[in-house]
C-alpha positions as CSV (number, residue, x, y, z in Angstrom):
1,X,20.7,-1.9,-42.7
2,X,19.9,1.9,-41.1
3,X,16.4,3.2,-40.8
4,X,15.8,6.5,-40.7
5,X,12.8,8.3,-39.1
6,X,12.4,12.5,-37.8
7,X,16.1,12.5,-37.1
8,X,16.1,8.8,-35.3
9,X,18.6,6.4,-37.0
10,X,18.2,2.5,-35.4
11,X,20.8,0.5,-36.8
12,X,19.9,-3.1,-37.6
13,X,21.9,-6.1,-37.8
14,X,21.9,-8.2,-41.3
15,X,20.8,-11.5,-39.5
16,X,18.0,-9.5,-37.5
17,X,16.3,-8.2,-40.6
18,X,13.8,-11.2,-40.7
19,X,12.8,-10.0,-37.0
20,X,12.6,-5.9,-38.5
21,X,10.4,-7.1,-41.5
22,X,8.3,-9.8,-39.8
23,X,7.5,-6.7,-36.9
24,X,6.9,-4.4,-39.7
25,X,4.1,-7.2,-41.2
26,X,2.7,-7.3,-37.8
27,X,2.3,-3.5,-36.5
28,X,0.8,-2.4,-39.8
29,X,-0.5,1.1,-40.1
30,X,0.4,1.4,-36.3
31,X,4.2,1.2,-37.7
32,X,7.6,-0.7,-35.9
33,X,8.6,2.7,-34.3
34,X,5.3,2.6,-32.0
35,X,6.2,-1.1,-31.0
36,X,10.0,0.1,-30.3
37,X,9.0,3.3,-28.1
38,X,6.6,0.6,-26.1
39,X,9.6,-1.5,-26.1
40,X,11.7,1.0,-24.6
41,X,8.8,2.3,-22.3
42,X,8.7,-1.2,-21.0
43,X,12.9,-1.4,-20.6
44,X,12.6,2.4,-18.9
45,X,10.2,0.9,-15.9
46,X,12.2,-2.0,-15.9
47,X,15.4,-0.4,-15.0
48,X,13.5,2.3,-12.5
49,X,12.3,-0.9,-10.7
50,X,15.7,-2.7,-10.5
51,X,17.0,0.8,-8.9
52,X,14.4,1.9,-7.0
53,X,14.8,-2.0,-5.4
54,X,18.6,-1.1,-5.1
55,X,18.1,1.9,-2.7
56,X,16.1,0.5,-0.3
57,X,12.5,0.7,-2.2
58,X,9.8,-2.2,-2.8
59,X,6.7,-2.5,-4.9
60,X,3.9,-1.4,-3.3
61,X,0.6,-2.7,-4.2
62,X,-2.9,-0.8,-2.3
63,X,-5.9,-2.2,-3.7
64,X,-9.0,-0.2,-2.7
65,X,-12.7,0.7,-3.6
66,X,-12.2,4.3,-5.1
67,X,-14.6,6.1,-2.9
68,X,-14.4,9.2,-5.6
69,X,-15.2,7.3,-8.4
70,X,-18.4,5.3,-7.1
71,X,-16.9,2.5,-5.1
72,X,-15.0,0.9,-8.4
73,X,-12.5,-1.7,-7.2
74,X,-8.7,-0.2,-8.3
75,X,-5.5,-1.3,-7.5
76,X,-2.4,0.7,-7.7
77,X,1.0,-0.5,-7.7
78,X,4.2,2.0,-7.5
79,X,7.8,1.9,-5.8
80,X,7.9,3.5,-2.3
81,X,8.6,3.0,1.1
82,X,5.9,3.0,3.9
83,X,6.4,6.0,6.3
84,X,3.0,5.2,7.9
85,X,2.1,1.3,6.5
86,X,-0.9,-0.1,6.1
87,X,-0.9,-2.4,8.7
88,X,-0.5,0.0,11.3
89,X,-2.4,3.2,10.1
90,X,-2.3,6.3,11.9
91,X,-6.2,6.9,13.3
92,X,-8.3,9.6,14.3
93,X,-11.8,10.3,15.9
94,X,-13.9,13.0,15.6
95,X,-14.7,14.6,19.1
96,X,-18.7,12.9,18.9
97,X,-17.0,9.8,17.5
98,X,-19.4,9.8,15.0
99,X,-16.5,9.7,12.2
100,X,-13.3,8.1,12.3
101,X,-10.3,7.7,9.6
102,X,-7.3,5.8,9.1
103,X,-3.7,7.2,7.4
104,X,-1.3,5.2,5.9
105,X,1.6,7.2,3.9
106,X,4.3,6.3,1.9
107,X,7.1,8.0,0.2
108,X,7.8,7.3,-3.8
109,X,11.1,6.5,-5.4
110,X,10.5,9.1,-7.2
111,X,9.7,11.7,-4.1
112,X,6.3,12.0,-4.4
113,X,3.8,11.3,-1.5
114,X,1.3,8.8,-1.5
115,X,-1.7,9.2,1.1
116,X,-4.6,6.2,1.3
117,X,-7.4,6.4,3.7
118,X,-10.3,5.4,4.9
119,X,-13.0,7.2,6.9
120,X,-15.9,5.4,8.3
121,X,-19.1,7.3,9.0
122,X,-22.1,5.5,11.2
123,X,-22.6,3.4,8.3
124,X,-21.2,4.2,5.3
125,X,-16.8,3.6,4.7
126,X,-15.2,5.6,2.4
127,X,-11.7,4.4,0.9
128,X,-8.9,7.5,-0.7
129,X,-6.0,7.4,-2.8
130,X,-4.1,10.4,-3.8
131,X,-0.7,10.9,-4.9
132,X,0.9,14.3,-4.0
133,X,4.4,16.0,-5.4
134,X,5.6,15.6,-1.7
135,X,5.1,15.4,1.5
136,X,4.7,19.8,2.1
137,X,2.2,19.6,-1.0
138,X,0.0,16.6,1.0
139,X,0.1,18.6,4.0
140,X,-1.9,21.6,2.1
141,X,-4.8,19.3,1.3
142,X,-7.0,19.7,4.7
143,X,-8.3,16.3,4.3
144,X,-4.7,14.7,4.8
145,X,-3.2,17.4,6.7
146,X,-2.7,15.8,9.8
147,X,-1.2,12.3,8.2
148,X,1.2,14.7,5.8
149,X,2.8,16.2,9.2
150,X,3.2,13.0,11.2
151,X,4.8,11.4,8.1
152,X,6.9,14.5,8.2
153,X,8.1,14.1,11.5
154,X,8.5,10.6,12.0
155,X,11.3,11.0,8.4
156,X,12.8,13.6,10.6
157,X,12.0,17.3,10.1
158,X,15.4,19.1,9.5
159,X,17.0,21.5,10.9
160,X,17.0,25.0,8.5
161,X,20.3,26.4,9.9
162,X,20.0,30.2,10.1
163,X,22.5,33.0,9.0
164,X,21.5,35.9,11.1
């Protein structure tokens, strides 16, 4: 049997049609081809996961109250590798003391840079999360500035041979 669909054939197996019609019953207006491009959505993580894992990279899970979006608990989950970790974040204090914030950074499988914070004012604590392209991109935002260039150096800044 061979569907066809805006230039997408999927080839299906005689003794898998039940499964084809049966999924067809099921998805209704929302149509089988939605329910295959989830499938394959799914598969697609699936397979980053497995080789992000294989090169060194775990799960990384940072739940936090999202200080930009009124305290709401979140928890966000992504692939990386802890330059800075959580459990030993790079701190600062303001020269009165008055403020203070903690750094933890991590790089992506994917190369992008991942900054969570938390800065603690007399009374009030304030938790961050931001995801940046990479680490040079983190380092432009003021507030994470500082973390950005110690994540830089402790990776290793290289050396940008010269031909003059």
């Amino acid at each position: 049997m061979c569907y066809t669909h805006m230039n997408k054939t999927i080839y299906i197996r005689d003794e898998d049609e039940p499964t084809w019609d049966r999924a067809r019953e099921l998805t209704g207006a929302k149509g089988v081809s939605s329910v295959i491009v989830e499938g394959l959505k799914d598969f697609i993580l699936k397979k980053e996961a497995e080789e992000a894992e294989a090169k060194g990279f775990q799960r990384i899970t940072v739940k936090f109250n999202d200080a930009e979006a009124h305290h709401i608990p979140r928890i966000k989950a992504f692939h990386g590798k802890w330059i800075i970790p959580l459990t030993k974040p790079e701190k600062v204090e303001s020269e009165d003391g008055y403020r203070r914030w903690s750094y933890s950074v991590a790089i992506t499988a994917k190369g992008a840079a991942v900054v969570y914070w938390v800065e603690e004012e007399a009374d009030t604590r304030g938790q961050y999360f931001r995801i940046y392209p990479s680490l040079e991109f983190a380092a432009a935002d003021p507030r994470v500035n500082w973390a950005a260039r110690i994540a830089i150096e402790a990776l290793g800044v290289p050396v940008e041979e010269l031909d003059i």
